[in-house]
C-alpha positions as CSV (number, residue, x, y, z in Angstrom):
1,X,160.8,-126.7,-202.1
2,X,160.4,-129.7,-199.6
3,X,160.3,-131.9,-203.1
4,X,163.6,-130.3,-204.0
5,X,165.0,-131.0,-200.1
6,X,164.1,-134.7,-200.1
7,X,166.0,-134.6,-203.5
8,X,169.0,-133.4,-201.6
9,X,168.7,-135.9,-198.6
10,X,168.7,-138.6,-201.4
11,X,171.1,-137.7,-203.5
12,X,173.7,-137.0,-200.1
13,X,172.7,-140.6,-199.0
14,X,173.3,-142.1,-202.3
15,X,176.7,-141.0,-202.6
16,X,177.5,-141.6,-199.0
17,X,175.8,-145.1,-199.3
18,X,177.7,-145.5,-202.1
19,X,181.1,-144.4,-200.8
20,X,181.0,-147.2,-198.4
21,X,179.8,-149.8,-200.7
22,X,182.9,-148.9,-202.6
23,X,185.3,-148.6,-199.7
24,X,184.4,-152.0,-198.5
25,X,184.9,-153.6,-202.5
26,X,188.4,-152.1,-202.0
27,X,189.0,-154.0,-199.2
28,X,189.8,-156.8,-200.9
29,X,192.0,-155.2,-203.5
30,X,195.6,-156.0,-203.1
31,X,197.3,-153.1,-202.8
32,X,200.7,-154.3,-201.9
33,X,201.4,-155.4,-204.9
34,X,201.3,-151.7,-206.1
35,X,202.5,-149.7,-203.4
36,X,205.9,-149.3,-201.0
37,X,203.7,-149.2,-198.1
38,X,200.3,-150.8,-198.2
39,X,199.7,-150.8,-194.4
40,X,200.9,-146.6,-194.6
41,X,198.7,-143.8,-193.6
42,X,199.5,-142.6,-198.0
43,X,198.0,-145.9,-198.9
44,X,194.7,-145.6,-196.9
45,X,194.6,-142.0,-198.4
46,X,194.8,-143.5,-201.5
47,X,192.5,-145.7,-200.7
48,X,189.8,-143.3,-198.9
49,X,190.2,-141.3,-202.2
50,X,189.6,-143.6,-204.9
51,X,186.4,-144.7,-202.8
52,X,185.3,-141.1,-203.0
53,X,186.1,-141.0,-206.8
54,X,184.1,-144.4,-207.5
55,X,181.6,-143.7,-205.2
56,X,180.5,-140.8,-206.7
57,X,180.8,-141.9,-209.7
58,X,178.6,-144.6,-209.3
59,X,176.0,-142.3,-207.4
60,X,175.7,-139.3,-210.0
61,X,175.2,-142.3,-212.4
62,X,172.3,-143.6,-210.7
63,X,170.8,-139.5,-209.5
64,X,171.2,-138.8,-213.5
65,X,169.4,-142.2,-214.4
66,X,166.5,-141.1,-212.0
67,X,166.1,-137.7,-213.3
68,X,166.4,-138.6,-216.2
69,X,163.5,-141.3,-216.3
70,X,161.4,-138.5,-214.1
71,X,161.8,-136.5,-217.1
72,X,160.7,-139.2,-219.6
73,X,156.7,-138.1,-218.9
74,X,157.1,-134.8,-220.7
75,X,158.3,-136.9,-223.9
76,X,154.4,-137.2,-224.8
């Protein structure tokens, strides 16, 4: 149980770590060539959202890629 716990508590860092990581890459992204209002409340919605989406994304790849290489000693 406390190995499943720390499990959690990485896996909720990850994706929060990674959340930021991709908030701050969208920084830089241009988004008034896309949108009416890039400086509007909509656009940082937008913006906050597709973080979340990429984030966690990028974070269940990396949990799945550890599990799964955690699984590779039962292969033998």
């Amino acid at each position: 149980s406390l190995m499943l716990g720390g499990q959690a508590l990485l896996n909720m860092v990850l994706t929060l770590v990674s959340i930021a990581v991709c908030w701050w890459a969208l920084q830089c992204v241009k988004f008034d060539l896309f949108l009416r209002q890039a400086d509007g409340a909509q656009a940082k919605l937008l913006q906050l959202l597709l973080a979340i989406f990429l984030g966690y994304t990028i974070a269940r790849f990396f949990i799945d890629y550890l599990q799964w290489s955690g699984w590779l000693r039962y292969l033998f």
